[in-house]
GUROSE-620384 format. One record per residue (C-alpha): residue number from 1; residue in three letters; z, y, x. Coordinates in steps of 0.2 Angstrom, whole numbers, always signed. Layout:
N
{pt NUM; ALA; {Z; Y; X}}
...
END
This chain:
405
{pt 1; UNK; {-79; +77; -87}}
{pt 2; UNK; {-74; +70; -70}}
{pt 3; UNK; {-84; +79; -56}}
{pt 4; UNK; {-85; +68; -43}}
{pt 5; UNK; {-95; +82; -32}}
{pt 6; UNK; {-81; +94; -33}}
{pt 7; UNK; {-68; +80; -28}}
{pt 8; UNK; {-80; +74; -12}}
{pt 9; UNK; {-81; +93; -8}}
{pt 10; UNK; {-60; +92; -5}}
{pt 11; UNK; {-65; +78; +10}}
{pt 12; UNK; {-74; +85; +26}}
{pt 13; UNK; {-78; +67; +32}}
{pt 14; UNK; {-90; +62; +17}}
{pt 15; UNK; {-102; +77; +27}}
{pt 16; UNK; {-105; +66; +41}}
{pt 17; UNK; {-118; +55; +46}}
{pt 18; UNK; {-118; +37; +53}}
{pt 19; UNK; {-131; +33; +64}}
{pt 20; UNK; {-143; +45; +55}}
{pt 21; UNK; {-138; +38; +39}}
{pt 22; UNK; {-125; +48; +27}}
{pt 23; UNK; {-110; +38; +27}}
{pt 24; UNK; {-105; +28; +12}}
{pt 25; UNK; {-85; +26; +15}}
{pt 26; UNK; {-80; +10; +6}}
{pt 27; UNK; {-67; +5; +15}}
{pt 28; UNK; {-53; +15; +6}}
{pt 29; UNK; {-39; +1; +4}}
{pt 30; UNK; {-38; +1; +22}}
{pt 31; UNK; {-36; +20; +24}}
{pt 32; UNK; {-42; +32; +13}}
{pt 33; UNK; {-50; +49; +18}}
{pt 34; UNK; {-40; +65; +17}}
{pt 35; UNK; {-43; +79; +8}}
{pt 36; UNK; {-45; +97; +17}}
{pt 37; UNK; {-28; +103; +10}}
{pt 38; UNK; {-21; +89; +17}}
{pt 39; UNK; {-28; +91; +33}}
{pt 40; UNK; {-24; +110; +35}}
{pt 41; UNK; {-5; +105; +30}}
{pt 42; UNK; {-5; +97; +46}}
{pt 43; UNK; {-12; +108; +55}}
{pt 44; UNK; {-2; +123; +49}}
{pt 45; UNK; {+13; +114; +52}}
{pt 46; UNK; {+8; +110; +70}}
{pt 47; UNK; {+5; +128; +73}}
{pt 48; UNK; {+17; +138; +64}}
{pt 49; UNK; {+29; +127; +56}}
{pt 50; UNK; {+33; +115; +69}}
{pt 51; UNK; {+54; +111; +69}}
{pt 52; UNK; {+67; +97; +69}}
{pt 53; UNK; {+74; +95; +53}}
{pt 54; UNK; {+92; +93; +48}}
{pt 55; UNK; {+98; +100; +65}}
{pt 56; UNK; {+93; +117; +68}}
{pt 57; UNK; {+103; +134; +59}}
{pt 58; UNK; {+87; +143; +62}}
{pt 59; UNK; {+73; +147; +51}}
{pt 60; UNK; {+60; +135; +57}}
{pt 61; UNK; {+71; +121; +56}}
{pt 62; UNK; {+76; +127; +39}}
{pt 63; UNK; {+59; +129; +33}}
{pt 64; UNK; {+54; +112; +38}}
{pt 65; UNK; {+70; +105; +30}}
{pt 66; UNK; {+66; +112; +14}}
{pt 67; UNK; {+46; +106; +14}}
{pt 68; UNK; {+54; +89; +21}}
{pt 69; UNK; {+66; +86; +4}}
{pt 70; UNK; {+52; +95; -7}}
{pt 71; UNK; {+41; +81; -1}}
{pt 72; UNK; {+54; +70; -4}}
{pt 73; UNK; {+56; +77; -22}}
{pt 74; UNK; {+37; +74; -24}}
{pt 75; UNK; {+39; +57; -23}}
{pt 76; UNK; {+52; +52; -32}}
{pt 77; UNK; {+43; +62; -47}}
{pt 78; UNK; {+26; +52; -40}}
{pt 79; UNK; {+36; +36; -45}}
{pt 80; UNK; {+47; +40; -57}}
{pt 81; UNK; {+64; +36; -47}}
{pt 82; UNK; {+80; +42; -55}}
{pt 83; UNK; {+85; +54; -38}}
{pt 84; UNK; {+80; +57; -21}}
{pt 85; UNK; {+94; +46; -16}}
{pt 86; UNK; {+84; +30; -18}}
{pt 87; UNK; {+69; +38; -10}}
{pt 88; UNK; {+66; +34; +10}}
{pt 89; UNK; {+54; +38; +21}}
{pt 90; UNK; {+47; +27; +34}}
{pt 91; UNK; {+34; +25; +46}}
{pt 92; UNK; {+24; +16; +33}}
{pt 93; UNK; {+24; +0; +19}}
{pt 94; UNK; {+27; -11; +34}}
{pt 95; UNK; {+40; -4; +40}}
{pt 96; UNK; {+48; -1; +22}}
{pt 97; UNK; {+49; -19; +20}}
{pt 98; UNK; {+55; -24; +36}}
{pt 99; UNK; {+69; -14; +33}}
{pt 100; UNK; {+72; -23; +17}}
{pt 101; UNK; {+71; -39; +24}}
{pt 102; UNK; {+81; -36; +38}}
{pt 103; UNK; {+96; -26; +29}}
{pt 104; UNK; {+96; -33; +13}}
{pt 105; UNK; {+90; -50; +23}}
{pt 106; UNK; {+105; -51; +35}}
{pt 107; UNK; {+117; -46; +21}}
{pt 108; UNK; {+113; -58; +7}}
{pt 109; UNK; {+101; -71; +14}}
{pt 110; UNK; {+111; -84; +22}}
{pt 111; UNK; {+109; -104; +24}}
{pt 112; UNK; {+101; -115; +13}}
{pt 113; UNK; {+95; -100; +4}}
{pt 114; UNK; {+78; -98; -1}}
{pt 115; UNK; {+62; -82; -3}}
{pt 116; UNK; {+51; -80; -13}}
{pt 117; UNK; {+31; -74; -9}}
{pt 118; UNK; {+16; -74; -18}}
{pt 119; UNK; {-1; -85; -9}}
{pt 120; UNK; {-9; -66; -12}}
{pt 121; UNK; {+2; -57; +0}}
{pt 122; UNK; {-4; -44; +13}}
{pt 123; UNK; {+5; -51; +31}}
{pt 124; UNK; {+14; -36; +29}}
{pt 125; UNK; {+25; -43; +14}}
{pt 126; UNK; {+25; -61; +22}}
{pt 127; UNK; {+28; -59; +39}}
{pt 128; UNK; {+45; -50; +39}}
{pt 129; UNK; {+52; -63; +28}}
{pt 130; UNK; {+45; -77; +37}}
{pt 131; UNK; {+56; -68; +52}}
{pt 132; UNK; {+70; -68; +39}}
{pt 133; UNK; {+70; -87; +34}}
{pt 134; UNK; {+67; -92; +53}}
{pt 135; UNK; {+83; -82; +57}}
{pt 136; UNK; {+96; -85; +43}}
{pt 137; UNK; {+88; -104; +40}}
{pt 138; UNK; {+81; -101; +22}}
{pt 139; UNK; {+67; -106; +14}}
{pt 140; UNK; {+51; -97; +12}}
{pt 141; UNK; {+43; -103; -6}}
{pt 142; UNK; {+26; -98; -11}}
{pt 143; UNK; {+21; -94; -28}}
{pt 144; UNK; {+2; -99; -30}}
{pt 145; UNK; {-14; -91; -38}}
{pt 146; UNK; {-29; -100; -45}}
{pt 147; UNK; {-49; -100; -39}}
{pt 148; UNK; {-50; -85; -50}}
{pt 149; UNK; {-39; -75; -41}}
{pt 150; UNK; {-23; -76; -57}}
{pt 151; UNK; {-6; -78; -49}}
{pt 152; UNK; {+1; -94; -58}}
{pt 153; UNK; {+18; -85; -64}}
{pt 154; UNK; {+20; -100; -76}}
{pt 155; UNK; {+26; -110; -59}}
{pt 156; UNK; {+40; -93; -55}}
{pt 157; UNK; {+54; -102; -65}}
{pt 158; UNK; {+50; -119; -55}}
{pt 159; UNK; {+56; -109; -41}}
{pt 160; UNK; {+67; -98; -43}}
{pt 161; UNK; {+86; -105; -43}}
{pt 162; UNK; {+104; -102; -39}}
{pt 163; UNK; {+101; -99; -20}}
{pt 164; UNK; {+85; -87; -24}}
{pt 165; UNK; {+89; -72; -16}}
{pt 166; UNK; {+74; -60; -19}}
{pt 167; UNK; {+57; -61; -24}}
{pt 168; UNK; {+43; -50; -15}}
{pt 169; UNK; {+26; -46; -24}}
{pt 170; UNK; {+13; -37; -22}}
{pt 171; UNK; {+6; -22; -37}}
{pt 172; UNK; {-13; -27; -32}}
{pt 173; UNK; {-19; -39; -20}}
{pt 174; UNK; {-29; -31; -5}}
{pt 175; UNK; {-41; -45; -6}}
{pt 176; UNK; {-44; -50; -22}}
{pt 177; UNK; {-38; -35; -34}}
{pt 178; UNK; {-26; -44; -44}}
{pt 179; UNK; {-14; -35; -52}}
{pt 180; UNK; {+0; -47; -55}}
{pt 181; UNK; {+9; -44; -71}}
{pt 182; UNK; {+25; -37; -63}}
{pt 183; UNK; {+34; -34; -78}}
{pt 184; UNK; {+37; -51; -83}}
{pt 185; UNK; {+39; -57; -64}}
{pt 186; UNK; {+53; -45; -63}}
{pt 187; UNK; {+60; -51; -81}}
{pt 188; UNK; {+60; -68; -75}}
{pt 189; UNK; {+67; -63; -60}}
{pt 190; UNK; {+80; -53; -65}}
{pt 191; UNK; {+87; -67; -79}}
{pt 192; UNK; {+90; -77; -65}}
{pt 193; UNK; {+101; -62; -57}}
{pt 194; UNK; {+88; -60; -43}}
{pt 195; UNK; {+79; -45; -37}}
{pt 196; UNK; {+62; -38; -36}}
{pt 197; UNK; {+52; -29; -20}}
{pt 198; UNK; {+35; -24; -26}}
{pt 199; UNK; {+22; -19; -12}}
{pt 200; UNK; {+14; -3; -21}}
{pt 201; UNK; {+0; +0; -6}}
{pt 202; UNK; {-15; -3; -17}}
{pt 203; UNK; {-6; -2; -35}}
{pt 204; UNK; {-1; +16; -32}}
{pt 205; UNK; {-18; +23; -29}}
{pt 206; UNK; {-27; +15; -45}}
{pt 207; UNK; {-13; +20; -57}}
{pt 208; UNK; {+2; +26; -66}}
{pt 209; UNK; {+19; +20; -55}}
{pt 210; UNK; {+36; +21; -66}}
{pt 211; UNK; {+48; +11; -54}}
{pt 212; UNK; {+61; +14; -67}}
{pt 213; UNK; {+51; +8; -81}}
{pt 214; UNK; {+44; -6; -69}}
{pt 215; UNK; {+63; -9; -65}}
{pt 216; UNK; {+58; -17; -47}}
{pt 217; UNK; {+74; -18; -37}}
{pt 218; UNK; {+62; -11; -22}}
{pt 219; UNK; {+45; -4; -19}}
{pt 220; UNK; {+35; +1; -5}}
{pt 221; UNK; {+20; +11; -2}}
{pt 222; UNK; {+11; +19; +14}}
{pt 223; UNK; {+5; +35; +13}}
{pt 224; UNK; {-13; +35; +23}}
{pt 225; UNK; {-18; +25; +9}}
{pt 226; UNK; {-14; +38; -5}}
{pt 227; UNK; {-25; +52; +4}}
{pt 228; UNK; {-10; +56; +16}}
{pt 229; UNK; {-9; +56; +33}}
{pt 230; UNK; {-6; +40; +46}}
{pt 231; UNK; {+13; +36; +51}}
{pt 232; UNK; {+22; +42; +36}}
{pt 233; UNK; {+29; +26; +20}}
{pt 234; UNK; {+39; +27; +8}}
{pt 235; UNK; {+57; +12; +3}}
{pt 236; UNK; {+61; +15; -16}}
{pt 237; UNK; {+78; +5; -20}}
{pt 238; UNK; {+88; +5; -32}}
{pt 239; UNK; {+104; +17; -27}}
{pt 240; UNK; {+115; +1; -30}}
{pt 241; UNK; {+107; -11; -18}}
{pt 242; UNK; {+104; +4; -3}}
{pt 243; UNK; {+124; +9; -4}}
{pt 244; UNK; {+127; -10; -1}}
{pt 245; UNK; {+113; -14; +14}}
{pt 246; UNK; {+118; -11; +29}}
{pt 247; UNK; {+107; +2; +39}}
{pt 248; UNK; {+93; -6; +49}}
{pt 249; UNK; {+91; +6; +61}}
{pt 250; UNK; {+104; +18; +74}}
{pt 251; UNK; {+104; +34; +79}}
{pt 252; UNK; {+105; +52; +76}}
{pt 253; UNK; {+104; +58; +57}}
{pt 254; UNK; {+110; +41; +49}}
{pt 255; UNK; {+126; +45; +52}}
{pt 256; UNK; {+142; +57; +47}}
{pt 257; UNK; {+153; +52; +63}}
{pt 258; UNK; {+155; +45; +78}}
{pt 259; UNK; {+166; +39; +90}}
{pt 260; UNK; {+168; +25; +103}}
{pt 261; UNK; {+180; +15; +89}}
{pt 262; UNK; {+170; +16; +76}}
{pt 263; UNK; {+154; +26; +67}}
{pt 264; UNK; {+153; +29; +49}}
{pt 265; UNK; {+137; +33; +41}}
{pt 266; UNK; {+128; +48; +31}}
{pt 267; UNK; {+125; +45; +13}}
{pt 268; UNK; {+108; +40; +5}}
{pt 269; UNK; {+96; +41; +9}}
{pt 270; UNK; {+99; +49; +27}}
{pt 271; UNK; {+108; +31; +30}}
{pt 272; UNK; {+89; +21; +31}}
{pt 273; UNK; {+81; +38; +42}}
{pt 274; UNK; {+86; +37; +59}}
{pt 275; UNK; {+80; +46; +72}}
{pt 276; UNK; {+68; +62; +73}}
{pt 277; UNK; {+57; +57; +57}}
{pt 278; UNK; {+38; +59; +52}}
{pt 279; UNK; {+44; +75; +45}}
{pt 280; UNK; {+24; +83; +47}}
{pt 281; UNK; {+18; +67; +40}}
{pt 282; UNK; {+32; +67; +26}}
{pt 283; UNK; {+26; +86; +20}}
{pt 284; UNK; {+8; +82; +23}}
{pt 285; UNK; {+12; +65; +11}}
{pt 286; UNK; {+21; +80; -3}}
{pt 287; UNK; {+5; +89; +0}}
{pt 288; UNK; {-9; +71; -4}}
{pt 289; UNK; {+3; +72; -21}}
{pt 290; UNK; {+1; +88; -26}}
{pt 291; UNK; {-19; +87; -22}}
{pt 292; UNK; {-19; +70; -33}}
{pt 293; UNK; {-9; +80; -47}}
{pt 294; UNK; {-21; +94; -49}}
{pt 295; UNK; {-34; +81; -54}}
{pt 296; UNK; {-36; +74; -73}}
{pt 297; UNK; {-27; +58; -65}}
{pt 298; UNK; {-33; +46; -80}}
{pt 299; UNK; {-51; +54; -77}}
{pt 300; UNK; {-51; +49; -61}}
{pt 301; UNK; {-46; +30; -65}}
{pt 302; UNK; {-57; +28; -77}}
{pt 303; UNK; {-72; +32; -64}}
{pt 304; UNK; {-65; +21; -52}}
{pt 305; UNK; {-64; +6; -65}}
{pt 306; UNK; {-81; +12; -72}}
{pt 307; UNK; {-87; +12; -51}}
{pt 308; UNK; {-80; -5; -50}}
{pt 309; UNK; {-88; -14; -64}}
{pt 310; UNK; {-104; -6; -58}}
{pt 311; UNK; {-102; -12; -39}}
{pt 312; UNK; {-96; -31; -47}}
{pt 313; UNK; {-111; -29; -59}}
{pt 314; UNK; {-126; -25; -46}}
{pt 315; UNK; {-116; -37; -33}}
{pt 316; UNK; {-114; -54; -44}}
{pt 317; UNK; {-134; -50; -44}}
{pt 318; UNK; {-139; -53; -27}}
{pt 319; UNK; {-143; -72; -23}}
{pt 320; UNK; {-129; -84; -14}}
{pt 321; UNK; {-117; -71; -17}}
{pt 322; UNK; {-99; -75; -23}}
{pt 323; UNK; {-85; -63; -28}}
{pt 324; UNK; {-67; -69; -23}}
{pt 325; UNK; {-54; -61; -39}}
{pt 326; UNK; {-62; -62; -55}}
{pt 327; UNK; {-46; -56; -66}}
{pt 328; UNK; {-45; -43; -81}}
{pt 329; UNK; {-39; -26; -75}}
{pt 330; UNK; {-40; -29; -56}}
{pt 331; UNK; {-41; -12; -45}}
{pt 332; UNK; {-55; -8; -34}}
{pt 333; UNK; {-56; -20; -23}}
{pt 334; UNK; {-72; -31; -22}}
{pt 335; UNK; {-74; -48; -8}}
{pt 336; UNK; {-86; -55; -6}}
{pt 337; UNK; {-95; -69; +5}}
{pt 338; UNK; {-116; -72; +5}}
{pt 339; UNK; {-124; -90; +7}}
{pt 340; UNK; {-129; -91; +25}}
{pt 341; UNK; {-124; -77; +30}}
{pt 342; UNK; {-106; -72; +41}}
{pt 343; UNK; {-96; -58; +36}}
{pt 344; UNK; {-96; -50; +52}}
{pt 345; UNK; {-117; -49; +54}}
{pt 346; UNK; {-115; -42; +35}}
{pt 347; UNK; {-104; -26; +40}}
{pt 348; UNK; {-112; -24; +58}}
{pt 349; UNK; {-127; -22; +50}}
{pt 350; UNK; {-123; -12; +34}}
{pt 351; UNK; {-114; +0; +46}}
{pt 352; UNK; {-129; +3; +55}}
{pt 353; UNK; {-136; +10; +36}}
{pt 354; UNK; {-120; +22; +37}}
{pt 355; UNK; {-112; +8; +25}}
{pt 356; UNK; {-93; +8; +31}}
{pt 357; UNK; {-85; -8; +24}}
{pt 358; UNK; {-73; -21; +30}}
{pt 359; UNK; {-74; -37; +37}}
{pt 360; UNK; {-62; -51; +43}}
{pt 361; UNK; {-46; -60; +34}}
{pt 362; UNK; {-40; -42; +28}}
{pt 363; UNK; {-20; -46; +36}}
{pt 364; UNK; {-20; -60; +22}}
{pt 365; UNK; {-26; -74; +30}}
{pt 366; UNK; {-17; -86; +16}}
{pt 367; UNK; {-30; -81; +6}}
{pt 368; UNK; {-44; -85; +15}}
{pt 369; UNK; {-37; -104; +19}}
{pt 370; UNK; {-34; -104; +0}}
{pt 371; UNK; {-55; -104; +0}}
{pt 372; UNK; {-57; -112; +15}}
{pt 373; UNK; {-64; -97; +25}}
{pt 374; UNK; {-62; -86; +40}}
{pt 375; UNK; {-66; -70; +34}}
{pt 376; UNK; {-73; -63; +19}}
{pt 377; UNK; {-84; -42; +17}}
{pt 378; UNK; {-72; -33; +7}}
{pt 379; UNK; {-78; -15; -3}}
{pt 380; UNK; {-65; -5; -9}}
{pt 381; UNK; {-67; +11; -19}}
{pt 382; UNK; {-57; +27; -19}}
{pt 383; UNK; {-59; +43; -30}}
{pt 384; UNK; {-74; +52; -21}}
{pt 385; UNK; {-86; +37; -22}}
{pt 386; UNK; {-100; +38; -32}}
{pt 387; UNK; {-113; +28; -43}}
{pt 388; UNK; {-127; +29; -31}}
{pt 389; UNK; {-117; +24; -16}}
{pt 390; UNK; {-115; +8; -26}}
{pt 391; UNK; {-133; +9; -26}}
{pt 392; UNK; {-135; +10; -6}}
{pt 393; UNK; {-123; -3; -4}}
{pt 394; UNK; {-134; -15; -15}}
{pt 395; UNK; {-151; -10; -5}}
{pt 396; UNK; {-141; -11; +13}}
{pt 397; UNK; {-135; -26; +8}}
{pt 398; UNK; {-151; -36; +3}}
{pt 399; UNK; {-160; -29; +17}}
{pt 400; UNK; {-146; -37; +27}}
{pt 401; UNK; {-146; -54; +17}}
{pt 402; UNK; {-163; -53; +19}}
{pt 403; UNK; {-164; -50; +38}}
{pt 404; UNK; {-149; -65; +41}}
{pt 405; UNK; {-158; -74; +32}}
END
C-alpha cells in the first residue's frame, strides 16, 4: 500500500497555510517540493561540510569531493548511464542543453544544415537551437502534434535528411503530458545516422529512465524538479560524442594544463564543469535520489496516474471546461482553459483558497499559438498529492468559474 501521509510527513511546506487556507501544492512540474532530508543535506553541508572540491588536500575538501562523485554515481545509477564519464552536472536542464547546442552546435552544425524540434517543446529545448541556426545559418524544422496533443512522428522521416544534424525532444510535454514515443524517434533517427537529445525534466519524475536502453545520444534533466534543490542539472551523453565536443565553458577544473601556448583539457566529465560547481546542490541532488529510492517507486507511479485520471475525471465535468493533451499514458500534467473565464482571474483566485497552480504560456508559447491562445491553468501532480486535494481543486474551481462568471 502506498501511504501518501507518511510521504507528505517527509515535506515541511505541505504544513503551511495560504491565506488561512491549507495549501494545495499543484504546481509540481514547475518546481517540486523538497523533502526534509533533502533540506537538512543542505544545511548540514553549509554548516559543517562546506569545501571546494577537487582542489583542496585537506579533509573538508576531501569530504566534499567524495559526496560530490557519490552523487554523481547516484545519477548515473538514477538513469542507467554506462559510467560516471557521461554524467555532467550543470546548473540545470537549460543549461545542460545550451551546452549541447553550443559545443556539439559549433562543431557539427554548419551551413545549410538543418535541427530538428518538436511543436511541444519547453523554450528551454527551443531557444538554444534557435540561437544555434541564427549563428551557423541552419535551418530550424519543426516536427508537429495534432488537437489531441499526439506528436505526428509519422511526418519525422519527411524531415529528416542528409544535412539533419540532431534531433531534440522532449520525454513529456510541460503542457499537455505527452509522452512522445522516444524509442522509435530515436530509431528513426539513428537510421538516418543522426542523434538524439531528449529533455527528461518531466519524464524523469513520472517514471523508469534507462538512457542506455532508451539509447538517446543526450539527455537532460534539472534537479529542483526531481525533489532536489534549485541550481543543480544534469547532461547525459554518450561518452563518444562528449570526447569529441569541444568544451563550452573555461576555466579552472576543465582543464589538465595550461600555458600561454596552449591549454589542454581534463578528461570527462571534468571537461564540461568549469569553475567552482553546485557542489552542495550536486550532493543535495544524490540525496532527492536516495529519498526517491527508499520508496516503492512503481507504487508511487501508479498513485500519481491513479491522481491524474481522477483530477482529468472530476475536471472534464465542470461546464466550458476544456483539457488541452488527451493522449494514452500522458504524465501528470493537466491544462486547461474555462469558457469565459481567463487563466489568470482562475489561479488568482484559486490561490486565495490555498490552491497553488500555474498560470500563463508555461515557457512554451508554441503551444498555446498551436490553439490559438495566450495562456492556459495548468495542474501538475507530484508524489505527495492526495485524492481530496483533487477534490478542493474541483470546489475552488467552480466557485471561481462561478464568481467569473
Amino acid at each position: 500500500m502506498f501511504d501518501v501521509q507518511k510521504i507528505r510527513a517527509d515535506f515541511p511546506i505541505l504544513t503551511r497555510e495560504v491565506n488561512g487556507k491549507p495549501l494545495v501544492y499543484l504546481d509540481s512540474g514547475a518546481t517540486a517540493q523538497k523533502p526534509l532530508a533533502v533540506i537538512e543535506k543542505v544545511n548540514e553541508l553549509h554548516r559543517s561540510g562546506n569545501a571546494n572540491i577537487h582542489r583542496g588536500l585537506h579533509r573538508l575538501s576531501e569530504e566534499a569531493t567524495e559526496a560530490y562523485e557519490e552523487a554523481r554515481e547516484e545519477v548515473r545509477r538514477l538513469i542507467g548511464a554506462a559510467s560516471t564519464r557521461e554524467v555532467i552536472f550543470t546548473a540545470g536542464a537549460t543549461a545542460s542543453i545550451n551546452t549541447v547546442a553550443y559545443s556539439f552546435g559549433e562543431r557539427y552544425v554548419h551551413e545549410g544544415d538543418n535541427v530538428i524540434v518538436t511543436e511541444m517543446e519547453h523554450h528551454s529545448n527551443l531557444v538554444p537551437w534557435q540561437l544555434l541556426c541564427e549563428r551557423q545559418g541552419a535551418e530550424l524544422r519543426v516536427l508537429p502534434f495534432d488537437d489531441q496533443g499526439r506528436l505526428m512522428i509519422e511526418k519525422l522521416p519527411t524531415l529528416l535528411n542528409a544535412r539533419t544534424r540532431i534531433v531534440c525532444v522532449t520525454q513529456a510535454s510541460n503542457v499537455l503530458g505527452t509522452c512522445p514515443p522516444l524509442g522509435e524517434i530515436i530509431w528513426m533517427a539513428h537510421e538516418a545516422g543522426v542523434p538524439v537529445l531528449v529533455d527528461g525534466c518531466q519524464g524523469i519524475v513520472h517514471g523508469e529512465v534507462d538512457v542506455t536502453a532508451m539509447d538517446c545520444d543526450f539527455y537532460a534533466f534539472s534537479g529542483h524538479k526531481l525533489y532536489g534543490p534549485t541550481g543543480i542539472g544534469v547532461l547525459y551523453g554518450k561518452e563518444k560524442w562528449l570526447e569529441q565536443m569541444p568544451p563550452f565553458m573555461g576555466g579552472g577544473d576543465m582543464v589538465a594544463t595550461v600555458s600561454f601556448s596552449g591549454t589542454t583539457y581534463a578528461e570527462l566529465p571534468l571537461k564540461f564543469e568549469a569553475g567552482t560547481s553546485n557542489y552542495i546542490g550536486a550532493i543535495a541532488l544524490g540525496e532527492a535520489i536516495r529519498y526517491l529510492h527508499s520508496l516503492d517507486l512503481a507504487a508511487v507511479w501508479a498513485h500519481e496516474k491513479a491522481l491524474l485520471e481522477r483530477m482529468t475525471e472530476v475536471l472534464s465535468a465542470i461546464d466550458g471546461l476544456r483539457i488541452y493533451g488527451s493522449q494514452p499514458g500522458k504524465c501528470g500534467i493537466v491544462s486547461f482553459t474555462v469558457d469565459g473565464t481567463h487563466p489568470y482571474d482562475i489561479g488568482m483566485i484559486l490561490d486565495k483558497m490555498g490552491v497553488a497552480v500555474r498560470t500563463g504560456t508555461h515557457c512554451a508559447e508554441p503551444v498555446m499559438t498551436h490553439y490559438g491562445l495566450t495562456a492556459m491553468v495548468r495542474a501538475s501532480l507530484g508524489l505527495y498529492n492526495t485524492s481530496e486535494e483533487i477534490d478542493v481543486l474541483e470546489a475552488a474551481l467552480r466557485r471561481a468559474v462561478r464568481m467569473l462568471r
